[in-house]
Residue frames relative to the residue before (quaternion, step in Angstrom):
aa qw qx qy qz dx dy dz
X 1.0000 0.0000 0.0000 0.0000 0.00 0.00 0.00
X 0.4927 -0.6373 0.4758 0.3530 3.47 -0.89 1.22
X 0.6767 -0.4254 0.4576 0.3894 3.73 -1.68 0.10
X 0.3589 -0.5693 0.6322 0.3838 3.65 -0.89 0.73
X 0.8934 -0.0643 -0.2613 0.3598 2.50 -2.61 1.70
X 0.2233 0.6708 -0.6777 0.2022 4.35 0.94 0.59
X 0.6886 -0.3594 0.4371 0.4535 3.15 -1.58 -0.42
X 0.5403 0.6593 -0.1935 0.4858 3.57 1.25 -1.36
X 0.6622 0.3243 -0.2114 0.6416 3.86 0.48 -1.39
X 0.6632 0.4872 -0.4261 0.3758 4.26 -0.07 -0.35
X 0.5500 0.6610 -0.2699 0.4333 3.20 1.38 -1.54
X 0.7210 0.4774 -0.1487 0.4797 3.49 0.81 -1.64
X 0.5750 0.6598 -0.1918 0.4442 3.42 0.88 -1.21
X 0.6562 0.4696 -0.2199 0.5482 3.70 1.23 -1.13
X 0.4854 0.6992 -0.2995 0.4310 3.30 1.20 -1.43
X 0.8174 0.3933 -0.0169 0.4206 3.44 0.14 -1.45
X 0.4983 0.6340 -0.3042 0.5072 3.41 1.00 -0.47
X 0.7695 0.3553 -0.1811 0.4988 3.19 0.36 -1.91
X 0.6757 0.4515 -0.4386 0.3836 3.85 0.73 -0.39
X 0.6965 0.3699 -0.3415 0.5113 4.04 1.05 -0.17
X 0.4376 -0.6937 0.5622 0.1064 2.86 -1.14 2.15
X 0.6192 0.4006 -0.4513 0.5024 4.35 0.76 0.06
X 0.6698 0.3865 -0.3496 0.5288 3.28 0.71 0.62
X 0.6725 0.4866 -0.1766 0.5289 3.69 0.13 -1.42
X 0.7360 0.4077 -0.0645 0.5367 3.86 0.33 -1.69
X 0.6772 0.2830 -0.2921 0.6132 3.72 0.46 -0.43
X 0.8404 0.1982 -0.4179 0.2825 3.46 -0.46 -0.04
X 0.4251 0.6002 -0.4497 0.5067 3.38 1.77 -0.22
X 0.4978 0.5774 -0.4949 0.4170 3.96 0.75 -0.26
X 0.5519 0.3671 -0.2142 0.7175 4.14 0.64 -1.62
X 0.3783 -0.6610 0.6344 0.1326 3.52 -0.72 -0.09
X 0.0312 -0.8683 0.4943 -0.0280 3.42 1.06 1.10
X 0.3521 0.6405 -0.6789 0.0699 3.67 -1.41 -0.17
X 0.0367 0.7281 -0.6510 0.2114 2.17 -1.53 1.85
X 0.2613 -0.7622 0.5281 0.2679 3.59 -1.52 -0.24
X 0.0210 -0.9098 0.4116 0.0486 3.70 0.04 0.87
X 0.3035 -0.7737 0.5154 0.2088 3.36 -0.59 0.63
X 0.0786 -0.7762 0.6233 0.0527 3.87 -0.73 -0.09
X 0.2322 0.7301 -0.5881 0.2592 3.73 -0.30 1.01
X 0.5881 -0.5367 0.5291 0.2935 3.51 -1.68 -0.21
X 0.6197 -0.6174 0.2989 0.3813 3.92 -1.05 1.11
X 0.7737 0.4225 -0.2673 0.3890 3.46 1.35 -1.02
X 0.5412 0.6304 -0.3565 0.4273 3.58 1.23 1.17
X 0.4333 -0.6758 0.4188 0.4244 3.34 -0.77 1.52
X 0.8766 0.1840 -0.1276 0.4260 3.92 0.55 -1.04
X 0.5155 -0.5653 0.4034 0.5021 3.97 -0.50 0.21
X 0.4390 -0.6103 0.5305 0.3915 3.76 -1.24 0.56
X 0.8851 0.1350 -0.1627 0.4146 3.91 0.01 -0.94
X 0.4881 -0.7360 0.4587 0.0984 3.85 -1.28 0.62
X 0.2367 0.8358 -0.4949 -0.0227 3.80 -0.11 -0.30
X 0.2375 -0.7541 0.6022 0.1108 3.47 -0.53 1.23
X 0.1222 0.7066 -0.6969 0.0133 3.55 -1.69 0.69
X 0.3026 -0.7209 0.6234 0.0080 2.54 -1.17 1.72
X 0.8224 -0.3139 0.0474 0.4721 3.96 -0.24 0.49
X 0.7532 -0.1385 -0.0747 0.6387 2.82 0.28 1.96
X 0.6735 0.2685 -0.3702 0.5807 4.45 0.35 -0.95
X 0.5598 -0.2053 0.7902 0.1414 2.05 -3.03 0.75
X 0.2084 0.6905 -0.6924 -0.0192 3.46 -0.51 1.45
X 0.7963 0.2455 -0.1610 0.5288 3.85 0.96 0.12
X 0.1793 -0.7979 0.5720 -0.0628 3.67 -0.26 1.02
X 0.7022 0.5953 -0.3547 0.1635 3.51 -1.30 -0.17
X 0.6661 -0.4118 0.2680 0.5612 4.00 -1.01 0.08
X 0.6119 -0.4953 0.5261 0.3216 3.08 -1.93 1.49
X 0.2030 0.6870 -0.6977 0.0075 3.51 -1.94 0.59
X 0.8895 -0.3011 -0.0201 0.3432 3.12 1.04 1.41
X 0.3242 0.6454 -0.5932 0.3556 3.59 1.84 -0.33
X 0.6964 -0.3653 0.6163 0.0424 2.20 -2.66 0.49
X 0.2064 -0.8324 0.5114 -0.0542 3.78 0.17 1.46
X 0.4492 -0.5645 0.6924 -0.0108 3.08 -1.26 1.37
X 0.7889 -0.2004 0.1872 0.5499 3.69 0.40 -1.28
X 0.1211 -0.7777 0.6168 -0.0036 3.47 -0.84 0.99
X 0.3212 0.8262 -0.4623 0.0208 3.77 -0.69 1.01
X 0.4715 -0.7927 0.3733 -0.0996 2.84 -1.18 0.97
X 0.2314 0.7578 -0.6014 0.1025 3.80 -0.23 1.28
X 0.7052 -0.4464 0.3268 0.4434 2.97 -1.49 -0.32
X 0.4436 -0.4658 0.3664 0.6723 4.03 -0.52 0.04
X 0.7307 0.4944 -0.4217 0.2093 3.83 -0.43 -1.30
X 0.6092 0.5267 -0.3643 0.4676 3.55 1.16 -0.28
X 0.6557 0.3380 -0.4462 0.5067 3.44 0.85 -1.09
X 0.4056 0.7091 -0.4076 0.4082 3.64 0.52 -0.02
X 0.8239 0.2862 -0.0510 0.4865 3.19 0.43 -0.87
X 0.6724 0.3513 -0.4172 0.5004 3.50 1.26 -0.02
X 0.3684 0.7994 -0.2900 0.3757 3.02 1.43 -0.37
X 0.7426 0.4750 0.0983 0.4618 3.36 1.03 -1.69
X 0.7467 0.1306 -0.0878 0.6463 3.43 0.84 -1.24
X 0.3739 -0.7213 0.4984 0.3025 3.58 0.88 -0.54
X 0.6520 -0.6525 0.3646 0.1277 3.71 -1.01 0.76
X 0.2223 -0.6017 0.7307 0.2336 4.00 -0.99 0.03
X 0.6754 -0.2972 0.6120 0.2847 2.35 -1.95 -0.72
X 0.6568 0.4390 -0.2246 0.5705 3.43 0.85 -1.25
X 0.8209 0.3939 -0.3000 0.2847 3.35 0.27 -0.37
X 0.4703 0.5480 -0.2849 0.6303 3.25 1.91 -0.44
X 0.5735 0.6482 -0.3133 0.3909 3.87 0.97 0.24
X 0.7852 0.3906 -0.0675 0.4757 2.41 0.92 -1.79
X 0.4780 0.6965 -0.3852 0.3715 3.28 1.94 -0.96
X 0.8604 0.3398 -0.0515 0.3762 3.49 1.29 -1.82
X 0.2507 0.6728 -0.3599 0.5957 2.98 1.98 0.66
X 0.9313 0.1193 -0.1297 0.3188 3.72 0.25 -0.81
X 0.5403 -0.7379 0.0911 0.3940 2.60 1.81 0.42
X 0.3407 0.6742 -0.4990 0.4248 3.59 1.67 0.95
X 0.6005 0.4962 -0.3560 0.5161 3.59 1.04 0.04
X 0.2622 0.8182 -0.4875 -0.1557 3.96 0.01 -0.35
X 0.0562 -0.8777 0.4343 0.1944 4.01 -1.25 0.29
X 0.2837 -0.7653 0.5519 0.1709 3.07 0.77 1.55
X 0.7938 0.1341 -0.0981 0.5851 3.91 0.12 -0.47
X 0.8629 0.2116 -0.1843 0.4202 3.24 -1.68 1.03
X 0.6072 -0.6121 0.4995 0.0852 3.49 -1.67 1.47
X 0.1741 -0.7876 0.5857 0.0799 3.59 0.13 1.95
X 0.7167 0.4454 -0.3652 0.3932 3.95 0.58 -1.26
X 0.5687 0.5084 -0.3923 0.5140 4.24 1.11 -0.52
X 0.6782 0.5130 -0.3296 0.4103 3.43 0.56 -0.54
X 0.6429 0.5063 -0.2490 0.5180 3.47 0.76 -1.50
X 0.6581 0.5285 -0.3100 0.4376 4.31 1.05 -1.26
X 0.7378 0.4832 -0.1760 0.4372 3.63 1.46 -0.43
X 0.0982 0.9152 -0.3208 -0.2234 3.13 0.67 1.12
X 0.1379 -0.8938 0.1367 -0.4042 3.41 1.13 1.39
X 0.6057 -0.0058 0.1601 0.7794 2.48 1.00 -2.22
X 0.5918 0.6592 -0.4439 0.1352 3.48 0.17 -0.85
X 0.7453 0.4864 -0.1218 0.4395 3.25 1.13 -1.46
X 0.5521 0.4734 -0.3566 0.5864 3.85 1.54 -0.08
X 0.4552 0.5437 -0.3765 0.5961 4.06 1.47 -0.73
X 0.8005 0.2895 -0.3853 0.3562 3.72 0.12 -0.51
X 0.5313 0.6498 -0.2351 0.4901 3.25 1.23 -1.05
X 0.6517 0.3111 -0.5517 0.4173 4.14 0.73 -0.71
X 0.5665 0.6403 -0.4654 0.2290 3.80 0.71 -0.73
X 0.6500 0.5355 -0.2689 0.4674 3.76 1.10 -0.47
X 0.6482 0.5660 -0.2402 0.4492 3.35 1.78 -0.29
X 0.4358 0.6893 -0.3186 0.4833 2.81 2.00 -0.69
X 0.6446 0.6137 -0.2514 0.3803 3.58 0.93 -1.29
X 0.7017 0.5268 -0.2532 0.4075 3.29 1.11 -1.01
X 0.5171 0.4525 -0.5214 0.5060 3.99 1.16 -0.36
C-alpha cells in the first residue's frame, strides 16, 4: 500500500472518488470546485492535493503549493481509523470540536449547515478506505 496522502495514494484516491456517484454525482449536482489538501497537524504544508472540478478528481497528487479551497489535517492513526470504520456526522464534530480534525483552510460549520456538501464530506472518508 502506497504512503498515506503520497503522490501514488492521491493518484489512487482520485481514481476512486471519480468511481463514487455520492460523491462525484452529488457534488457535480452544486457544481463544486475545489482544491483540498490532506496532511498531518505537525506540518507546515499538507503532503497530498486533489483538485475537483464539478464534482471529479481531475488532478490528484503531492502538495507543491496550489492555492487551497480546504486544507485538513489529523493525526495518521485517526485518518486511519476513519478510513477503516468510516465517520458520522457526530463524529466528524466531535473530531472538529476537539481539535483531532483541523481546517487550516476552508468553512467546517458552512459546510457541515449544507447538507449538499456535508453528506459527500462524509462519504469521501469511506473512499479513503478504498485506496
Amino acid at each position: 500500500m502506497a504512503e498515506l496522502f503520497s503522490q501514488e495514494w492521491m493518484a489512487r484516491f482520485a481514481e476512486e472518488w471519480n468511481k463514487e456517484p455520492e460523491l462525484s454525482e452529488a457534488l457535480a449536482r452544486i457544481n463544486f470546485n475545489s482544491t483540498i489538501g490532506y496532511g498531518f497537524p505537525d506540518q507546515a504544508e499538507p503532503s497530498g492535493f486533489l483538485k475537483v472540478e464539478n464534482g471529479q478528481a481531475v488532478e490528484a497528487g503531492s502538495y507543491a503549493g496550489q492555492a487551497l479551497n480546504w486544507d485538513l489535517r489529523a493525526k495518521p492513526d485517526l485518518w486511519q481509523k476513519w478510513m477503516e470504520k468510516g465517520v458520522g456526522m457526530t463524529g466528524l464534530g466531535m473530531a472538529f470540536t476537539t481539535g483531532k480534525l483541523k481546517f487550516l483552510v476552508g468553512d467546517y460549520g458552512a459546510m457541515l449547515k449544507d447538507p449538499r456538501m456535508a453528506k459527500p464530506f462524509i462519504n469521501s472518508f469511506s473512499v479513503m478506505g478504498r485506496v
